[in-house]
Structure formats: C-alpha cells, structure tokens
C-alpha positions in Angstrom: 33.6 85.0 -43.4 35.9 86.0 -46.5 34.4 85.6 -49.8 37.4 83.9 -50.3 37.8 81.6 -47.7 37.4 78.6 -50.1 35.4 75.3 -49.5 36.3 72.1 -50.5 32.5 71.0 -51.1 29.4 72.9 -50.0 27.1 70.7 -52.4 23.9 69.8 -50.8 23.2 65.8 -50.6 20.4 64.5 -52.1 18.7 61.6 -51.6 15.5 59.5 -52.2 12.9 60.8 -49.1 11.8 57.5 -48.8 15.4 56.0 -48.1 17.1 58.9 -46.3 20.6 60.1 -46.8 23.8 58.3 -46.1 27.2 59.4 -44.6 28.5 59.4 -48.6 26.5 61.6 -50.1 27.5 64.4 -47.5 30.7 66.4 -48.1 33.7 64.2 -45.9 35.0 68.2 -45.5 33.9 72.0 -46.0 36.5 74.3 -45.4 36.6 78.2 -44.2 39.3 80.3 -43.5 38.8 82.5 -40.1 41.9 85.4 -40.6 44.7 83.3 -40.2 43.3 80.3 -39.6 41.9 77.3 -41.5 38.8 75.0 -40.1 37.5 72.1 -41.5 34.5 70.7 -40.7 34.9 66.8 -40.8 31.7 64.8 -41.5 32.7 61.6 -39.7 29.3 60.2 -40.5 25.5 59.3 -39.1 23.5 58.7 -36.4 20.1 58.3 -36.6 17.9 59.0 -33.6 14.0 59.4 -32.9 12.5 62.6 -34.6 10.2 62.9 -31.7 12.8 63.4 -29.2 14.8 65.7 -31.6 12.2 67.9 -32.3 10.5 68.1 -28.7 7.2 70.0 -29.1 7.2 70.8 -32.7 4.7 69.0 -34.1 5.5 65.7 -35.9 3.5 67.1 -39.2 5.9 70.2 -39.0 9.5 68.6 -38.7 9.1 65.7 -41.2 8.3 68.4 -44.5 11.9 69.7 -43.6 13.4 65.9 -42.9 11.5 62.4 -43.5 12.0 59.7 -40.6 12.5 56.3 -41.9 10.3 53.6 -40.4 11.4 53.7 -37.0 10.9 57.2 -36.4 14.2 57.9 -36.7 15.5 61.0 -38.4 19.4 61.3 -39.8 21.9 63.5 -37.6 25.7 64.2 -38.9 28.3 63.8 -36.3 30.3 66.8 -37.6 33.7 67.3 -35.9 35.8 70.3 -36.5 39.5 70.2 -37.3 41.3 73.8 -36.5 44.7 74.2 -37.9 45.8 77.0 -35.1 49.0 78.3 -34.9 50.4 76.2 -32.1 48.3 73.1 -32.4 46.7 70.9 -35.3 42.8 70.7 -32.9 40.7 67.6 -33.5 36.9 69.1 -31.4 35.1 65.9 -30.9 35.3 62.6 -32.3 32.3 61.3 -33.6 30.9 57.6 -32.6 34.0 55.4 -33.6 33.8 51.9 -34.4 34.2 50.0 -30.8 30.6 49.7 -30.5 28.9 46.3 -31.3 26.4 45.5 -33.9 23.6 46.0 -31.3 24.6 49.6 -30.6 25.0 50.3 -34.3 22.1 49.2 -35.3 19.9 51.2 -32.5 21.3 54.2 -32.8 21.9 53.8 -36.9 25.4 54.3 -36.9 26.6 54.9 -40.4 30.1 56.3 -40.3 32.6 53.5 -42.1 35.8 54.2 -43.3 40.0 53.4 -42.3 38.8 52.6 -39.5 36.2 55.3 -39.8 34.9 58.1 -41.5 36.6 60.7 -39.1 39.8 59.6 -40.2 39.2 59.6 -43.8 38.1 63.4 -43.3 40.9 64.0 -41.7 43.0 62.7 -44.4 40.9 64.9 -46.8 41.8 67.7 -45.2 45.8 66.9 -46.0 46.3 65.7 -42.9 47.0 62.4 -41.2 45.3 60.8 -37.7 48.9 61.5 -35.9 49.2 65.0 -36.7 46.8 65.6 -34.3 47.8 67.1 -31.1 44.8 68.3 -29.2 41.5 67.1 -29.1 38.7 69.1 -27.5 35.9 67.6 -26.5 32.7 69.6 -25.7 31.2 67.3 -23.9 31.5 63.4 -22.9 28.1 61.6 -24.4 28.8 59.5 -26.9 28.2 61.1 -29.9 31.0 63.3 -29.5 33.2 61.3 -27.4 33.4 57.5 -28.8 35.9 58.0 -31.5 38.6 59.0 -29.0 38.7 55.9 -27.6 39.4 52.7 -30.1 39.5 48.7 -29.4 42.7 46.6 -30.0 42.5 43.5 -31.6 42.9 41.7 -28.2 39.6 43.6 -27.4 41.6 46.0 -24.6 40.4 49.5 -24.9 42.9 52.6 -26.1 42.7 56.3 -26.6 42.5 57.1 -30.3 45.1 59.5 -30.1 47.5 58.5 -27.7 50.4 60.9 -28.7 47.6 63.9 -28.3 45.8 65.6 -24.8 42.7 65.7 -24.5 40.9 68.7 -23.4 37.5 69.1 -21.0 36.0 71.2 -18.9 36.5 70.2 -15.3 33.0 69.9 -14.2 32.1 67.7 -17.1 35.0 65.1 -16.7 33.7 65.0 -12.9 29.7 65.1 -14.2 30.6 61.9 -16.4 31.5 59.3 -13.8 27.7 59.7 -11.5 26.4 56.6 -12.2 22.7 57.4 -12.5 20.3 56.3 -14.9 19.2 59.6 -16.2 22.7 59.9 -18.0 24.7 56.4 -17.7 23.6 55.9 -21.4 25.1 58.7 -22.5 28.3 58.6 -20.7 30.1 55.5 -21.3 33.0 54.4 -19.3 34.4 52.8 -22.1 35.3 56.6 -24.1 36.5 57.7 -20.8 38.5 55.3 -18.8 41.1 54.4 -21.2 41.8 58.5 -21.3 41.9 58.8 -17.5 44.6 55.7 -17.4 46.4 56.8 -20.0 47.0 60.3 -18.2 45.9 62.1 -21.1 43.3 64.7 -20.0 43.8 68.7 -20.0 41.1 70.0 -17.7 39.8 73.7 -17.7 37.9 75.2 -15.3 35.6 78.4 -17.4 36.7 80.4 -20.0 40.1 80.3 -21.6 42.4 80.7 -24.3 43.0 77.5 -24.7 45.9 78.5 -27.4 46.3 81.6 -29.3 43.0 81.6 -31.3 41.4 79.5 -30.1 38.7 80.0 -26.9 36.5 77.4 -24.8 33.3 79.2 -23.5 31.0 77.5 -21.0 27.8 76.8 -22.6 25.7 74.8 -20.3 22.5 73.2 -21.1 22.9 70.3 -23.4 25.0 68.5 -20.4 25.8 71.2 -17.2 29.4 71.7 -18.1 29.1 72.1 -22.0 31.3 74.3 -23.5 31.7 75.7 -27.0 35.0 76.6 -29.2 35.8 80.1 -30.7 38.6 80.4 -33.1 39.5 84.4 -33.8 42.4 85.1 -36.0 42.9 88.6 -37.4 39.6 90.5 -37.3 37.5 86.9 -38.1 35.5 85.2 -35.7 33.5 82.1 -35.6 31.5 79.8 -33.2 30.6 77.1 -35.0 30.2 74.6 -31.4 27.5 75.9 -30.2 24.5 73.7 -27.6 22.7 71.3 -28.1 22.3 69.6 -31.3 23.8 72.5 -33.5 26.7 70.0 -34.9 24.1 67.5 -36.0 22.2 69.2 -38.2 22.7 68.1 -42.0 22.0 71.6 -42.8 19.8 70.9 -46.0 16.5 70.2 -46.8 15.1 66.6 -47.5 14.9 67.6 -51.1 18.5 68.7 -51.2 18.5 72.4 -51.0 20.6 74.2 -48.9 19.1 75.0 -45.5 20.7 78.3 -44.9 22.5 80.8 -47.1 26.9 80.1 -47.9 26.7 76.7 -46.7 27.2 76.9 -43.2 29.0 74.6 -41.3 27.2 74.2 -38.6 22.8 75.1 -37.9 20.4 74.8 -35.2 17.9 72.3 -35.7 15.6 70.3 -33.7 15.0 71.0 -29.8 16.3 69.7 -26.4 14.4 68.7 -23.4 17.1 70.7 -21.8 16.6 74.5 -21.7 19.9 75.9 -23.1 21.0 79.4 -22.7 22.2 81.1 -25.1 26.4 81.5 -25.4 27.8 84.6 -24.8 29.2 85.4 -28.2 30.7 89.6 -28.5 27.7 91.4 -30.4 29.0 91.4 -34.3 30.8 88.1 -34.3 31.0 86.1 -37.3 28.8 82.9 -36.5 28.4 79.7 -37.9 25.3 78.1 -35.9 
C-alpha cells in the first residue's frame, strides 16, 4: 500500500483481559488508498462466539494467551464491512448483524454493535458519507453475520431492505444455497435478511469471476459457505484483497494486551480456523494483500 495512503485510526484497543473489548474502543474506520481508490474498513461492531469452535484444533491453552474468552467461552469477533468509493459506484461489502434481531439473539451471540440505528451506519457517516449514498452492496456470503444489516424492521414490525434505493450483489449459487432448508445451515441463513431483498427485486446475481465495476472484482472463494466469494479492488498499479474466507473479516487484529497483531495495521487478518477446509483464493503472485 502507499506510505501515504492515510488512516483515519490504526490505534490498537485495549481493554481489561478480564472484561474483553467492546465495539467503542475499536476504530469505527481505518482508511487506505488502493491507486485511485479509497476503502474504508467500517467496524459495525461485535459478535461474540465460542473460542472452541473458532479456533478448531488449536489447543484451548494456545488461543486464549492471544485472546481471553469471557465466562461463556466466548471470544470477541469484529463484524468489519468494507466501504469502496469506486469510480462508478459508492460499494457497501456486507452488512454486519443489524438491529432486527430480538434480545434472545443478541444476547447468544453477544451482539454489541449500537449506534443510529447501528454502528454500521455511524461508520459510514465517519467516512463522510451518508446510509443513502450507497449504491451497491456486495455481499460475500448470506449467514448472518454478514448479511443481517441489509435487511431492517419497520416500526409496524414488517421487514425491509436496508438500502432500498441500492442492488444488492451475490454470487448465484449462493443466493440459490441460502433457501435449502436443512439443519446443518438454517441457522445461518435466515429468511428474514433474504426475503425482503428477493421481494423487493433488488438482487444482482453473478455467476464466477467478474468485474463487477471498473476496479472492483468478485473471485469465487469457496469453503467458508460453497459459493463464497471475495472482493478485489485494483486501481492504478495497487491491489488489495482484504475479503478473503472464512473468518478473515472478524479478526480484531490485536493482541489481548493491545498490541498490534500484524505490522501497518491491517485491515483485515486471518485468525482462528474453520471446520470447513478452505482453499486458498487465487490472488496474481505480488499482489498487495490485506488478510
């Protein structure tokens, strides 16, 4: 990346081990310029999920020196979305949790993303923009960690896309993957972040690898879900992958005692492991990466 891409916070949080971190005390945005074009990686706040599953094999006595579970087992996750100001389109990839969910839900899966209405909008506003400039929103998959904030609740408790005025942009093969009802995935994929989209006439389905816009590629990257895919942006000689599987965008990226996990701040690292064996992407050898 250029050593003057610019950042509008790549502080490392801190927090008490004992307590675990909150959705404040991470930067709402960290900027980078890629050539021509700006991305901001929006923080739209926490999950919190079982460090067992997260980690897979590594052993328990490993994964908690580099992050402390709190008393359920649970270790903190950032549901990072990426705002890409190409040339032709103002890109919103994923969405976060939103705030539909009930206080069950939140309080199972340690939700911790409030803001107006939630903490993906106020990034989005830190990064001088507002919710409606958003045109495009690519999702790389449909579970819903990355796909609840695109759907919202109205006050009559009917169910909306988030971005109505915006398309919303899957692979094929996923959008199709979402709607079998078994129980290996139905807890994942809810219909409520997917049905409002599909009545509203609102999705932009690719089938492989494109240019989605000038910029701005979708790569397949199965594994985390069979029709994964990942976002490119290249502008000018720069070139970064920041979307990359499985849980790549939920990494806080630091330390539990605040340090920086990798070098420059990055936006995005691999950390824990899948039950699901995921290739690699195919990335062209001596490309700037971010994961």
């Amino acid at each position: 990346m250029p050593e003057n891409s610019g950042s509008t916070s790549n502080s490392a949080p801190t927090a008490d081990p004992e307590q675990g971190y909150t959705a404040p005390e991470l930067p709402l945005v960290r900027t980078r310029q890629v050539g021509g074009i700006r991305v901001h990686a929006v923080e739209a706040g926490l999950q919190h999920l079982d460090g067992g599953a997260m980690f897979g094999v590594v052993p328990r006595t490993l994964w908690e020196r580099r992050i402390r579970p709190d008393a359920r087992h649970r270790i903190p996750l950032a549901l990072r979305c990426l705002l890409i100001e190409a040339p032709e389109s103002l890109i919103l990839v994923d969405t976060g949790v939103g705030r539909k969910e009930d206080d069950r839900f939140r309080d199972i899966y340690g939700i911790d993303n409030a803001g107006a209405p939630s903490r993906l909008e106020d990034g989005i506003r830190a990064a001088g923009f507002e919710p409606t400039d958003v045109e495009t929103v690519i999702l790389t998959h449909l579970h819903f960690d990355h796909a609840g904030g695109a759907t919202l609740r109205r006050d009559d408790g009917s169910l909306a896309p988030s971005f109505p005025w915006a398309q919303y942009v899957v692979q094929e093969g996923e959008l199709a993957f979402s709607g079998r009802r078994n129980e290996r995935i139905r807890a994942s994929y809810t219909p409520e972040n997917i049905e409002p989209i599909t009545e509203a006439g609102l999705w932009h389905t690719v089938s492989g690898e494109v240019e989605f816009t000038r910029g701005v590629h979708l790569i397949p990257t199965p594994g985390h879900t069979p029709h994964h895919q990942c976002i490119q942006v290249e502008s000018d000689g720069g070139r970064l992958a920041p979307h990359l599987p499985a849980r790549c965008l939920h990494s806080l990226g630091t330390s539990r005692s605040g340090s920086q996990g990798t070098a420059g701040g990055r936006l995005a690292r691999v950390q824990g492991h899948h039950a699901e064996d995921a290739p690699r992407p195919r990335i062209p050898q001596n490309s700037h990466t971010r994961g």
